[in-house]
N, CA, C and O atoms as a Tripos MOL2 file, in Angstrom:
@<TRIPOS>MOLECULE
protein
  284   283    71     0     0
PROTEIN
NO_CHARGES

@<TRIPOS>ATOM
      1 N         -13.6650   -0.8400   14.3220 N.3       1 UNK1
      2 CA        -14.5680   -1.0540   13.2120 C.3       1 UNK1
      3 C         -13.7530   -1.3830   11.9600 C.2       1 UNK1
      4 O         -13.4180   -0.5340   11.1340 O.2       1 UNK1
      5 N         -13.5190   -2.4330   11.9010 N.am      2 UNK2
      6 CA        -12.6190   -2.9550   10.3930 C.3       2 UNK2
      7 C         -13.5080   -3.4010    9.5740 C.2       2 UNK2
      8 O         -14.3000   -4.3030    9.8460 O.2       2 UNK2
      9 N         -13.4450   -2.8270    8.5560 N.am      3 UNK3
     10 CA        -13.7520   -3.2220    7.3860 C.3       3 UNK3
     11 C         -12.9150   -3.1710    5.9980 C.2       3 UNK3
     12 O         -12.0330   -2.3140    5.9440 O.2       3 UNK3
     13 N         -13.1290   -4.1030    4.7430 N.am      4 UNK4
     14 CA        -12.5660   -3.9810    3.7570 C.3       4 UNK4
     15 C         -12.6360   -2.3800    3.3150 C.2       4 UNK4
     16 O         -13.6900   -1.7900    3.5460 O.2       4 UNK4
     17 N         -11.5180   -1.6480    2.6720 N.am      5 UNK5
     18 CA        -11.5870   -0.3540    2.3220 C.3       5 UNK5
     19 C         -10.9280   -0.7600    0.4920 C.2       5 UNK5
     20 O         -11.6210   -0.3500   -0.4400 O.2       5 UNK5
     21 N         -10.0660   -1.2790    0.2820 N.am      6 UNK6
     22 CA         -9.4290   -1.5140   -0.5630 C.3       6 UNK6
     23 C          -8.5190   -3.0160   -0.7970 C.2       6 UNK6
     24 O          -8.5710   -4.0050   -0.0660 O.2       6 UNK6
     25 N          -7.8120   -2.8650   -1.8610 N.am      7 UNK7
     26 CA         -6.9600   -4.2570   -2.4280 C.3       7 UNK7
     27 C          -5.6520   -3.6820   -2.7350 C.2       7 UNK7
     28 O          -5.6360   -2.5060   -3.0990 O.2       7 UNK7
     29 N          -4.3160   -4.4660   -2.6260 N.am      8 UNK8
     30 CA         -3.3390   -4.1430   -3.0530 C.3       8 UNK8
     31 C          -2.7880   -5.5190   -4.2140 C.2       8 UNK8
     32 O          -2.8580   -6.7460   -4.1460 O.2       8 UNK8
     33 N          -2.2030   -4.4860   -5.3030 N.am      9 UNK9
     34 CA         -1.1680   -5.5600   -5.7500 C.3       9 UNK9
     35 C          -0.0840   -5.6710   -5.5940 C.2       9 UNK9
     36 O           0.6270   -5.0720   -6.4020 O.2       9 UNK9
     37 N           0.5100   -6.3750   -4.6370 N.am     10 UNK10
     38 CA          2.0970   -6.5590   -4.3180 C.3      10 UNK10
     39 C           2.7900   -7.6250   -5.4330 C.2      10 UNK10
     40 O           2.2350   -8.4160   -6.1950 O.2      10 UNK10
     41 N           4.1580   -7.3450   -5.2330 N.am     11 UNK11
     42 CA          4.8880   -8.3280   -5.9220 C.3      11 UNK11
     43 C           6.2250   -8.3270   -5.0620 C.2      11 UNK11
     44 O           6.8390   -7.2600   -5.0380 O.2      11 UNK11
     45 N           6.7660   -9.4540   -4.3210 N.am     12 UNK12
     46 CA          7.8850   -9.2880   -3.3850 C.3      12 UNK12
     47 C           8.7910   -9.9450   -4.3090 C.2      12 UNK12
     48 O           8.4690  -10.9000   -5.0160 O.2      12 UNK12
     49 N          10.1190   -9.3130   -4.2720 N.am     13 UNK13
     50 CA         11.5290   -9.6250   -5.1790 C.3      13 UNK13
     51 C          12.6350   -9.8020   -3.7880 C.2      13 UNK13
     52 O          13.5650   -9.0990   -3.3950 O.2      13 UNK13
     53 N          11.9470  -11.2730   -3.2100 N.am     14 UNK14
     54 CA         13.1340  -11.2100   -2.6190 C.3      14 UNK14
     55 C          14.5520  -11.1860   -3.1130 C.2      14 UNK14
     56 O          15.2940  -10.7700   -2.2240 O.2      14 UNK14
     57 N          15.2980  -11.5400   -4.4160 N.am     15 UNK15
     58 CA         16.6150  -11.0330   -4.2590 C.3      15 UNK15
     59 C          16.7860  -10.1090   -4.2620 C.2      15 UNK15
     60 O          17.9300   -9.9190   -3.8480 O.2      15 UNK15
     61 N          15.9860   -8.6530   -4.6670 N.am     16 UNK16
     62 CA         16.2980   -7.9270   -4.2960 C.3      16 UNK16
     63 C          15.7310   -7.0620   -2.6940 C.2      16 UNK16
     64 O          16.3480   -6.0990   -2.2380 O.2      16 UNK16
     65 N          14.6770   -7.5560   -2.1430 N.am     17 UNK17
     66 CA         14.6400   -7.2620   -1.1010 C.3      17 UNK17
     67 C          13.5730   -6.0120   -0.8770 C.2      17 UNK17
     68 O          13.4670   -5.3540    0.1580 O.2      17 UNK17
     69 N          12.5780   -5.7910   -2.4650 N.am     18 UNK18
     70 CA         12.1670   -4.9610   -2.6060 C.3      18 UNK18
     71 C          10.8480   -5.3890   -2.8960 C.2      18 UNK18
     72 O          10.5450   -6.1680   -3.8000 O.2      18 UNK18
     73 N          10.0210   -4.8110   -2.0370 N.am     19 UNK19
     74 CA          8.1830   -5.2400   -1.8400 C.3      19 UNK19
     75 C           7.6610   -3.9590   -3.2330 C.2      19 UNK19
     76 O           7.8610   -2.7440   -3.2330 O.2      19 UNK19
     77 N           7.2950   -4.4090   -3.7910 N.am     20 UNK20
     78 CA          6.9810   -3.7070   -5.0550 C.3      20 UNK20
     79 C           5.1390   -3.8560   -5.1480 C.2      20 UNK20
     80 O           4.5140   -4.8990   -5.3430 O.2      20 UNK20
     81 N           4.4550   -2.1760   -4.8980 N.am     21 UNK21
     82 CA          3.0990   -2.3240   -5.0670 C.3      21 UNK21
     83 C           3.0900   -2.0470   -6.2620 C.2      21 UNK21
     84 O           3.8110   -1.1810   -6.7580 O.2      21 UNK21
     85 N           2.2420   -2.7710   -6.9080 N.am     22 UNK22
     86 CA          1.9280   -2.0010   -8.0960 C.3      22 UNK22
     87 C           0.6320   -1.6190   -8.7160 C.2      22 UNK22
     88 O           0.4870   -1.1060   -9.8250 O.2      22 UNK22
     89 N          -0.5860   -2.0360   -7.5830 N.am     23 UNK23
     90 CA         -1.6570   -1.1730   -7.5650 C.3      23 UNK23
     91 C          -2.0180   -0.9580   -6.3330 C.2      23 UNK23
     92 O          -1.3790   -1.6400   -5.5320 O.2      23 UNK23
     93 N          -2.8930   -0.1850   -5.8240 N.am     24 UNK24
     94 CA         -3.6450   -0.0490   -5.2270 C.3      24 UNK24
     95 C          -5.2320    0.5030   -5.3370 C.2      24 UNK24
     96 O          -5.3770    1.7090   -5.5390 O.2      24 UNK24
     97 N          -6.2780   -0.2430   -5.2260 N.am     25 UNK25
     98 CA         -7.4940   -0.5410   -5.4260 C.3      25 UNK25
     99 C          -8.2740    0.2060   -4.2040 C.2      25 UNK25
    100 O          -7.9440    0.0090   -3.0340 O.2      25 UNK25
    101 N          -9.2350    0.9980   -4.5390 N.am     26 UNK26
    102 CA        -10.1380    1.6760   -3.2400 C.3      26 UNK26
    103 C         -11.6180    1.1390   -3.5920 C.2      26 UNK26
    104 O         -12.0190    1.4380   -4.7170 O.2      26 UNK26
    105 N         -12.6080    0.2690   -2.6470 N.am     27 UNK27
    106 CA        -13.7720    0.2580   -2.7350 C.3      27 UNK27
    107 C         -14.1750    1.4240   -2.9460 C.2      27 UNK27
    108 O         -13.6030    2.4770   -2.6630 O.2      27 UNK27
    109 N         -15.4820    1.2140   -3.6030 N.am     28 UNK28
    110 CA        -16.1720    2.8250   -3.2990 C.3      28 UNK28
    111 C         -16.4270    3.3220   -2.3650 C.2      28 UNK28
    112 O         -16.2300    4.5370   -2.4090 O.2      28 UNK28
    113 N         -17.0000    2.7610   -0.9780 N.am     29 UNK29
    114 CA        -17.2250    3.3110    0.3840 C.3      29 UNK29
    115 C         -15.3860    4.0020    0.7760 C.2      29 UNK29
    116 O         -15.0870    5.1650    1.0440 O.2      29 UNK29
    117 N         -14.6550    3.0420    0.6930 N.am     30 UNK30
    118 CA        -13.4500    3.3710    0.7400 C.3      30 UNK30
    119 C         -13.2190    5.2350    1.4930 C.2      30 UNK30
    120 O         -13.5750    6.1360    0.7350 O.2      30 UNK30
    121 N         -12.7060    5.6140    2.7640 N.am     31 UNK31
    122 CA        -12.6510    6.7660    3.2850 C.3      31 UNK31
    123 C         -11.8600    7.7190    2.3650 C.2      31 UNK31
    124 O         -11.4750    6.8880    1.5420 O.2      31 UNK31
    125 N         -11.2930    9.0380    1.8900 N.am     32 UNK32
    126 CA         -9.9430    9.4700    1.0800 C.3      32 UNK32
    127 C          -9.6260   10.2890    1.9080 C.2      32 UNK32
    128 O          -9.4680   11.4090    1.4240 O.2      32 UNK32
    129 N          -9.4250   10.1930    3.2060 N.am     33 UNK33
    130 CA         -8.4400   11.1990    3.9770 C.3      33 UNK33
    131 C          -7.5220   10.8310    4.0690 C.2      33 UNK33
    132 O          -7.4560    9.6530    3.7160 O.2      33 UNK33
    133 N          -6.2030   11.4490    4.5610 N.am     34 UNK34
    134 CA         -4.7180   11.1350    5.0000 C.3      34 UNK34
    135 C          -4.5140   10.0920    6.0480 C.2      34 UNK34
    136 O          -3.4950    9.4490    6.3020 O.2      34 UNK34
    137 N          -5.8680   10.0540    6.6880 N.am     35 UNK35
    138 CA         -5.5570    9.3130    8.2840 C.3      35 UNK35
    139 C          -5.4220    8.1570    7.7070 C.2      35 UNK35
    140 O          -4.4240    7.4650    7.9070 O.2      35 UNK35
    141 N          -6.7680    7.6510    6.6210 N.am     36 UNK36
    142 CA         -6.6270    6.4640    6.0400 C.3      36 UNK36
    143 C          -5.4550    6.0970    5.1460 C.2      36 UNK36
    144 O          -4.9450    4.9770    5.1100 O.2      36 UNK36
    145 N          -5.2220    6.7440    4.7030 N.am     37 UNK37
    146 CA         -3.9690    6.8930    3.7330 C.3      37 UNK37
    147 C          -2.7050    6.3380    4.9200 C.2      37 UNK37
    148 O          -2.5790    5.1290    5.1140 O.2      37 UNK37
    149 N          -2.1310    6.9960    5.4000 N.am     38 UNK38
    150 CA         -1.1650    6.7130    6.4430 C.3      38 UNK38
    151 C          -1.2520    5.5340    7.1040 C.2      38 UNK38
    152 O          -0.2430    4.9780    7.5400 O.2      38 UNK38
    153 N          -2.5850    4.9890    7.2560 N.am     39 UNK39
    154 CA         -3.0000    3.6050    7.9740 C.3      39 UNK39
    155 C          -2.8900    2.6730    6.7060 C.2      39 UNK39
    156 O          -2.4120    1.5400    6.7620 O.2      39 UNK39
    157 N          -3.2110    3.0560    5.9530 N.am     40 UNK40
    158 CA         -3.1550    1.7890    4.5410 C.3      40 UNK40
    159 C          -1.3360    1.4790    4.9650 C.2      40 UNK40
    160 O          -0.7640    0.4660    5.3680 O.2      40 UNK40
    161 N          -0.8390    2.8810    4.6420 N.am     41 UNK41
    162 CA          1.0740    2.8980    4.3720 C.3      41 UNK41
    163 C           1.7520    2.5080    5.3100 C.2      41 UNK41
    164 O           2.9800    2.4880    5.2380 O.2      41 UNK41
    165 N           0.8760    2.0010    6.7070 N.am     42 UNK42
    166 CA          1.3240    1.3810    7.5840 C.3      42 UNK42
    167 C           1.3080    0.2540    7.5360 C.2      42 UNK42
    168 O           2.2670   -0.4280    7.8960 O.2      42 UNK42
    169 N           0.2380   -0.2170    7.0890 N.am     43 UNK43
    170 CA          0.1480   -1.6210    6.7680 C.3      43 UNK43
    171 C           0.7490   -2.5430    5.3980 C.2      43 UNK43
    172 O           0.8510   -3.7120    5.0250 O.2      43 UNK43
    173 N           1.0560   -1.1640    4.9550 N.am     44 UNK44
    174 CA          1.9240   -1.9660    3.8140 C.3      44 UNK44
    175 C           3.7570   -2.1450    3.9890 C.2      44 UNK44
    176 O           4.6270   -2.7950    3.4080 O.2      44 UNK44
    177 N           3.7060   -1.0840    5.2240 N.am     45 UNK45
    178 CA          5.0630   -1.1450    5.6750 C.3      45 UNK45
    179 C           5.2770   -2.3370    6.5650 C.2      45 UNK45
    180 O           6.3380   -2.9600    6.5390 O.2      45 UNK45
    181 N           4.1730   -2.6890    7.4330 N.am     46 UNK46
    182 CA          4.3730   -4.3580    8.4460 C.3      46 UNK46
    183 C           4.2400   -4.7990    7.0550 C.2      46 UNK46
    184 O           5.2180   -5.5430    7.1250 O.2      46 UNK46
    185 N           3.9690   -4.9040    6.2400 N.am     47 UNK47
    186 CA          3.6330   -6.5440    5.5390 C.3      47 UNK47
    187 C           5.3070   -6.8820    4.6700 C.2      47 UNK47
    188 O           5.9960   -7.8940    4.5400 O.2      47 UNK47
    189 N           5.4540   -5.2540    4.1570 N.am     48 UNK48
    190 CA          7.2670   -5.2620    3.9060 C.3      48 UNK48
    191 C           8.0780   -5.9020    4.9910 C.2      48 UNK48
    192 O           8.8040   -6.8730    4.7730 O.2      48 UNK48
    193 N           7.9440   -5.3530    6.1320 N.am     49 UNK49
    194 CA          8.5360   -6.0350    7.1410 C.3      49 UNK49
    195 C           8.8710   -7.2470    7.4340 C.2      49 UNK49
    196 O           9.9750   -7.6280    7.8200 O.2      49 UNK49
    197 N           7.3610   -8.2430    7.1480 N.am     50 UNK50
    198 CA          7.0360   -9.3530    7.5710 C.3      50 UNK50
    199 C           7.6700   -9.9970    6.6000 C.2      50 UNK50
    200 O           8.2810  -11.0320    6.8650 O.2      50 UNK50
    201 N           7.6300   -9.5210    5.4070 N.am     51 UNK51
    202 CA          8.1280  -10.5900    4.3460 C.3      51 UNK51
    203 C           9.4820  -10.1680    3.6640 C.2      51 UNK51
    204 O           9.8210  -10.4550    2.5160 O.2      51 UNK51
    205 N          10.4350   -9.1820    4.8950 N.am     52 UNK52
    206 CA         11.9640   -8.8760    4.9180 C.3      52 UNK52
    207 C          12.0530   -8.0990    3.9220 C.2      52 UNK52
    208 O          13.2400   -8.0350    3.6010 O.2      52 UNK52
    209 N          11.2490   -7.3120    3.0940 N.am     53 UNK53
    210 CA         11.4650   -6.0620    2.5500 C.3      53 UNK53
    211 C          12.7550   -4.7380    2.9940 C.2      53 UNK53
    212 O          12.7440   -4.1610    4.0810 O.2      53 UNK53
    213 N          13.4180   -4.5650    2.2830 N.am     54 UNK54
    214 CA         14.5390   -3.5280    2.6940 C.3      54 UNK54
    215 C          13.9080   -2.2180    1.7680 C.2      54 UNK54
    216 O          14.4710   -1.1230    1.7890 O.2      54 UNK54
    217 N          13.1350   -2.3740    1.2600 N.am     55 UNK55
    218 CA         12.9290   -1.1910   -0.0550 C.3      55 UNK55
    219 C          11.2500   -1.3850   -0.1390 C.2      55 UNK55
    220 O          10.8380   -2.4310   -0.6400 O.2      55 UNK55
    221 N          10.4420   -0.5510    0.2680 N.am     56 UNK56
    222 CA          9.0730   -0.7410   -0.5730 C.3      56 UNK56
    223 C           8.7350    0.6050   -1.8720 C.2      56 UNK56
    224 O           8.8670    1.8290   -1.8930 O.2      56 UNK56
    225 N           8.1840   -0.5790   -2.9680 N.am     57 UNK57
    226 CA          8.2440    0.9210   -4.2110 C.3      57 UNK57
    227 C           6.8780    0.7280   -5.0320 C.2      57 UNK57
    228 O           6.6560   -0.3580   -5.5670 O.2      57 UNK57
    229 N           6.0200    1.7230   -5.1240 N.am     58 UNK58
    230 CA          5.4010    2.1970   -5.3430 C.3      58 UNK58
    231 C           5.0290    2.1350   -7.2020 C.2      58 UNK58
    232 O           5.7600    2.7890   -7.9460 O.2      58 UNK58
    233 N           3.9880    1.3970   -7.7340 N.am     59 UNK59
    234 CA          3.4300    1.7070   -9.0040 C.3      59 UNK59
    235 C           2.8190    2.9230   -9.1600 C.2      59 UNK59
    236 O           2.5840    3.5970   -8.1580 O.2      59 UNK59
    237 N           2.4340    3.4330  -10.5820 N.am     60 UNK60
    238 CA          1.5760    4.1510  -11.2140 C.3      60 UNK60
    239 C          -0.1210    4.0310  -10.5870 C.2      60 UNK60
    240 O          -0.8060    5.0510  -10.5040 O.2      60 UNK60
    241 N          -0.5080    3.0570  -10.2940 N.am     61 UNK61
    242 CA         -1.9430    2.7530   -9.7460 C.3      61 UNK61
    243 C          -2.1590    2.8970   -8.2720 C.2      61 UNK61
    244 O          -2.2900    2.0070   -7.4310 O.2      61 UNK61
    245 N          -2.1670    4.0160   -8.1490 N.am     62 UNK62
    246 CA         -2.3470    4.7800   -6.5280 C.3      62 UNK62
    247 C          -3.4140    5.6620   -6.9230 C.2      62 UNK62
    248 O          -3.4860    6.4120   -7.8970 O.2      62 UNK62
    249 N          -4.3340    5.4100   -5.8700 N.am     63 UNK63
    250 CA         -5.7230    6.5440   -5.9930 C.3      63 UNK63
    251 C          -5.0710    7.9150   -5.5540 C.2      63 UNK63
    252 O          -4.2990    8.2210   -4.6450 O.2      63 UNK63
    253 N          -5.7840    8.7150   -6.7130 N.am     64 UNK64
    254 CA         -5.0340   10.0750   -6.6050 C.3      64 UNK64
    255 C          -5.4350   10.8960   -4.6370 C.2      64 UNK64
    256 O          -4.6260   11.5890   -4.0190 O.2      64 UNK64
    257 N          -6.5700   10.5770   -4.2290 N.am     65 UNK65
    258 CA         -6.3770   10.8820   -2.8820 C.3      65 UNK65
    259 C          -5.4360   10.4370   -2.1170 C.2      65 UNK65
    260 O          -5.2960   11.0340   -1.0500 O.2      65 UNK65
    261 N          -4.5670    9.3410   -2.3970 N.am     66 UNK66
    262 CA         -3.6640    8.5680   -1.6160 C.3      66 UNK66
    263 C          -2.4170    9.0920   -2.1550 C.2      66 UNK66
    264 O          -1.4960    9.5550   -1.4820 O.2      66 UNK66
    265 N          -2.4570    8.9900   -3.3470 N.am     67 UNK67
    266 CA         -1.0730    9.4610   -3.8460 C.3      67 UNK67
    267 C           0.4110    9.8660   -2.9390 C.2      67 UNK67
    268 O           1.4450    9.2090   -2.8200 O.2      67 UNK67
    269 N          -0.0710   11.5950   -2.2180 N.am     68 UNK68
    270 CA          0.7710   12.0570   -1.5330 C.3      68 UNK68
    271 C           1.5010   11.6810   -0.6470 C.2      68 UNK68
    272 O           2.5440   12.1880   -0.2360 O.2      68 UNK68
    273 N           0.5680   10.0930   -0.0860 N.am     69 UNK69
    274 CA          1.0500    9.4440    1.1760 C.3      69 UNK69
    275 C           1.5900    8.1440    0.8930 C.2      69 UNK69
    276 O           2.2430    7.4730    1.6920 O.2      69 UNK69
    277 N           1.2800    7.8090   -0.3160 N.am     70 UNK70
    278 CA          1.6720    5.9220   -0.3180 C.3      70 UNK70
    279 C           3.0040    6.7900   -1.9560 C.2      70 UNK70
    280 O           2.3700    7.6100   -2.6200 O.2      70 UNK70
    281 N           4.0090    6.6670   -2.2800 N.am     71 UNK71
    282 CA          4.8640    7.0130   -2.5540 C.3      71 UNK71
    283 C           6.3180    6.3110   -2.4900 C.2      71 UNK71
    284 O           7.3130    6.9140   -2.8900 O.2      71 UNK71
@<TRIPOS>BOND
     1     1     2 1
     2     2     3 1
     3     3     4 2
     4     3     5 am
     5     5     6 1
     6     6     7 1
     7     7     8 2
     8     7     9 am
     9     9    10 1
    10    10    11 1
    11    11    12 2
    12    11    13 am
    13    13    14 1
    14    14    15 1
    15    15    16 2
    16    15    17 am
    17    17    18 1
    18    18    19 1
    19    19    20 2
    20    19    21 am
    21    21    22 1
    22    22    23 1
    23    23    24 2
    24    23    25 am
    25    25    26 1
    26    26    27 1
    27    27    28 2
    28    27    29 am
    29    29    30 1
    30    30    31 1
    31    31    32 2
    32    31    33 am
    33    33    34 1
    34    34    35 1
    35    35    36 2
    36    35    37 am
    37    37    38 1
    38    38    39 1
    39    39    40 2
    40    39    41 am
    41    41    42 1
    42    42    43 1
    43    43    44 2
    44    43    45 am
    45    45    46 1
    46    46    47 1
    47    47    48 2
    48    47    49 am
    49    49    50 1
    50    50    51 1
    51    51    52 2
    52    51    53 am
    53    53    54 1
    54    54    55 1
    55    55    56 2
    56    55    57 am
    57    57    58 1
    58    58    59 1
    59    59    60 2
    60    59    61 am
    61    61    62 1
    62    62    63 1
    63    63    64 2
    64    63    65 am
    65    65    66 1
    66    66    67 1
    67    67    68 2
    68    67    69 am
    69    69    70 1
    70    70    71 1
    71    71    72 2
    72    71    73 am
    73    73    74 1
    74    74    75 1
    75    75    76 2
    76    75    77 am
    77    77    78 1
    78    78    79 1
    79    79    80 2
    80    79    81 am
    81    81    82 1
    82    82    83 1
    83    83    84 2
    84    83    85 am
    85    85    86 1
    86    86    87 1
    87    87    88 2
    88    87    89 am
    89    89    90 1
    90    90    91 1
    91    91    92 2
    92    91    93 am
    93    93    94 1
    94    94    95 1
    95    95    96 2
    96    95    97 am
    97    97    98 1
    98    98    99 1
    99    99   100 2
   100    99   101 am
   101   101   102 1
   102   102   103 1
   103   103   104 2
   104   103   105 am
   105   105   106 1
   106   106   107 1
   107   107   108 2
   108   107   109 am
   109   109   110 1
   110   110   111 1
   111   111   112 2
   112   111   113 am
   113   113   114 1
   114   114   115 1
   115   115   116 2
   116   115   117 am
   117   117   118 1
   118   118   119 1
   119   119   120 2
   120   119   121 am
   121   121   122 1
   122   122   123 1
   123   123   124 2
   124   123   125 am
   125   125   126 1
   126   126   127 1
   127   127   128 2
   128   127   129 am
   129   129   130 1
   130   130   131 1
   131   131   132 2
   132   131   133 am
   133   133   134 1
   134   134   135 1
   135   135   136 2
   136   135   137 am
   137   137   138 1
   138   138   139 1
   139   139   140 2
   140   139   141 am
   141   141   142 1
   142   142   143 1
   143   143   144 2
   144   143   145 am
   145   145   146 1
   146   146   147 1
   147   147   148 2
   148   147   149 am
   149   149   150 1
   150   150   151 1
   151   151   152 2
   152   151   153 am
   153   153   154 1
   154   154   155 1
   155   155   156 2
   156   155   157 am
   157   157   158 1
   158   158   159 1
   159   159   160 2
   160   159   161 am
   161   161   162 1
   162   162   163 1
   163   163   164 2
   164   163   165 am
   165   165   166 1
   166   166   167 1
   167   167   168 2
   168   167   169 am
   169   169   170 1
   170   170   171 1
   171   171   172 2
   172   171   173 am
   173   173   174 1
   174   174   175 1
   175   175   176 2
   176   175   177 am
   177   177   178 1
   178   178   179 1
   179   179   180 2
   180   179   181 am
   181   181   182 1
   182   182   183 1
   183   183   184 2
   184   183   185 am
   185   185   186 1
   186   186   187 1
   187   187   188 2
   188   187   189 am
   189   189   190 1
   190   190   191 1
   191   191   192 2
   192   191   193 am
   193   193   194 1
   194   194   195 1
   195   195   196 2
   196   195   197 am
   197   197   198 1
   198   198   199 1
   199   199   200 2
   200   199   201 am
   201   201   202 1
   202   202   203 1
   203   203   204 2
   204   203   205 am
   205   205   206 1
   206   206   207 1
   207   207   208 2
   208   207   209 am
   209   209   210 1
   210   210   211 1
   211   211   212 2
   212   211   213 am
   213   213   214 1
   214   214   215 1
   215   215   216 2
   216   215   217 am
   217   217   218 1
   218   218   219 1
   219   219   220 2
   220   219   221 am
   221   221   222 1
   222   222   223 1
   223   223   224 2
   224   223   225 am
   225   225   226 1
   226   226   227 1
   227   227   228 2
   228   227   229 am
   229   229   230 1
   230   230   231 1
   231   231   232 2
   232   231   233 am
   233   233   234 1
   234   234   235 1
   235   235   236 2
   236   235   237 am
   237   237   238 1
   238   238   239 1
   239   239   240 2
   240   239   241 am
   241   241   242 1
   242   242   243 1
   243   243   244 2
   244   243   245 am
   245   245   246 1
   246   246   247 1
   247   247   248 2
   248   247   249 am
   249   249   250 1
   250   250   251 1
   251   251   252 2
   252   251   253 am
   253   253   254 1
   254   254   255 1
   255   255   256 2
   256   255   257 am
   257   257   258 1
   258   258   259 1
   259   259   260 2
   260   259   261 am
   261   261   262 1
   262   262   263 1
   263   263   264 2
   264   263   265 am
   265   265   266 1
   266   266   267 1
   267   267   268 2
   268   267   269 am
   269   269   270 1
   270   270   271 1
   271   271   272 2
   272   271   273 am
   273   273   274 1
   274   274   275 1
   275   275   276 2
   276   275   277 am
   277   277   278 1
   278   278   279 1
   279   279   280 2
   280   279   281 am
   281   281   282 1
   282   282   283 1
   283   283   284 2
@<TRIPOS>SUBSTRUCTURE
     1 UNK1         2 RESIDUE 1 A UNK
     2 UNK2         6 RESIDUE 1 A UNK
     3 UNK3        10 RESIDUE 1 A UNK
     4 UNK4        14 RESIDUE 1 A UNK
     5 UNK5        18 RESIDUE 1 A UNK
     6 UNK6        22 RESIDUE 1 A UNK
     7 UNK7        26 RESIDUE 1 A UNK
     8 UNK8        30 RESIDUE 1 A UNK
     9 UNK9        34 RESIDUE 1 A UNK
    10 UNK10       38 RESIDUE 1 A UNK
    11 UNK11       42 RESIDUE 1 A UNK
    12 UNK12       46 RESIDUE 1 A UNK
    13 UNK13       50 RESIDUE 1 A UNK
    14 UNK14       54 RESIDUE 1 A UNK
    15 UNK15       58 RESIDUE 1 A UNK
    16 UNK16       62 RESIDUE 1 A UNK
    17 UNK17       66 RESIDUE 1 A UNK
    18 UNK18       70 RESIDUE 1 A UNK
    19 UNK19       74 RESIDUE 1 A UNK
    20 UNK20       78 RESIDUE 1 A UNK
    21 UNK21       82 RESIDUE 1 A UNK
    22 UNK22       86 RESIDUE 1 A UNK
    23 UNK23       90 RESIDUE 1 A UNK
    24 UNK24       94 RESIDUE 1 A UNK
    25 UNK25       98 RESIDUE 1 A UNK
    26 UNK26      102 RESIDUE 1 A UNK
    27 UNK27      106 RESIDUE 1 A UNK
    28 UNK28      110 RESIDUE 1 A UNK
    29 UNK29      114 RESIDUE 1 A UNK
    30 UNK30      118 RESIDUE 1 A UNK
    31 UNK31      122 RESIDUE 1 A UNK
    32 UNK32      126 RESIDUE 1 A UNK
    33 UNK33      130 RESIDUE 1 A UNK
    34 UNK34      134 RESIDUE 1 A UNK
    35 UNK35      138 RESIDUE 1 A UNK
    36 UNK36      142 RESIDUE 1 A UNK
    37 UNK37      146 RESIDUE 1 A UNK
    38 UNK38      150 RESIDUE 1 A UNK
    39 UNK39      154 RESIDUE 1 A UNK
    40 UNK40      158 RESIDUE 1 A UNK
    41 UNK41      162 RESIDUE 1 A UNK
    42 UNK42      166 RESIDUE 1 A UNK
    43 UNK43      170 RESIDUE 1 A UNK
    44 UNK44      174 RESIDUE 1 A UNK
    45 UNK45      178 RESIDUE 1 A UNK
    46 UNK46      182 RESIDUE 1 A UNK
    47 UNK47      186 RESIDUE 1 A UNK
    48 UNK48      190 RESIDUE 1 A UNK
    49 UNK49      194 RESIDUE 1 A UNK
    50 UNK50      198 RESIDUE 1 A UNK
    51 UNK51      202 RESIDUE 1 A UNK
    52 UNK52      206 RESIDUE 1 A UNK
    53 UNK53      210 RESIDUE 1 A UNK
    54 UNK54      214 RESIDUE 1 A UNK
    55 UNK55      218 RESIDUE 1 A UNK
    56 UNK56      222 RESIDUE 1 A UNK
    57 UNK57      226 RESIDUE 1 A UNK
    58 UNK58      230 RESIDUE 1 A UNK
    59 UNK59      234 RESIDUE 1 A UNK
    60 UNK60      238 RESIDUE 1 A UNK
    61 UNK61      242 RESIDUE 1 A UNK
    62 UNK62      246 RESIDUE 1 A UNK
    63 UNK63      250 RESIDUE 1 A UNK
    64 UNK64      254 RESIDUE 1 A UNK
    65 UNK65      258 RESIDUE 1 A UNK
    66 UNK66      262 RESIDUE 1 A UNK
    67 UNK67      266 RESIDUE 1 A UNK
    68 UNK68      270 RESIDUE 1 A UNK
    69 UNK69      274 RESIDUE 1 A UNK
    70 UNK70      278 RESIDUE 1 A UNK
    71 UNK71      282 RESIDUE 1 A UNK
C-alpha cells in the first residue's frame, strides 16, 4: 500500500560527497511511528547511495516525531 506520506528537501554536494537534507515535510495523514521513520531513513539512505553520497546530513526541518531516527 504506497502512498505519498511526505516531501524531502535534498541538496547533493557532489564534491563533497555529501547528500544534505534540509527539510523534511509530513502530509497530514502522514503515519509518526518509528517503523515509518526508519523506512523514510531508508529511503533516503538508497537515494544517498544512488547518487554516490559518502556522508548524508541532516537539517533543522525534521518533524519532531521523526527527529530521533532521521539524524
Amino acid at each position: 500500500n504506497d502512498q505519498l506520506i511526505g516531501r524531502i528537501d535534498p541538496k547533493m554536494d557532489r564534491a563533497q560527497g555529501v547528500l544534505q537534507i534540509n527539510a523534511v515535510y509530513l502530509e497530514p495523514h502522514a503515519p509518526r511511528d518509528m517503523k515509518t521513520a526508519r523506512a523514510v531513513r531508508d529511503a533516503i539512505q538508497e537515494l544517498g547511495e544512488f547518487l554516490g553520497a559518502t556522508e548524508i546530513k541532516y537539517g533543522s526541518k525534521i518533524p519532531d516525531a521523526w527527529r530521533q531516527v532521521l539524524r
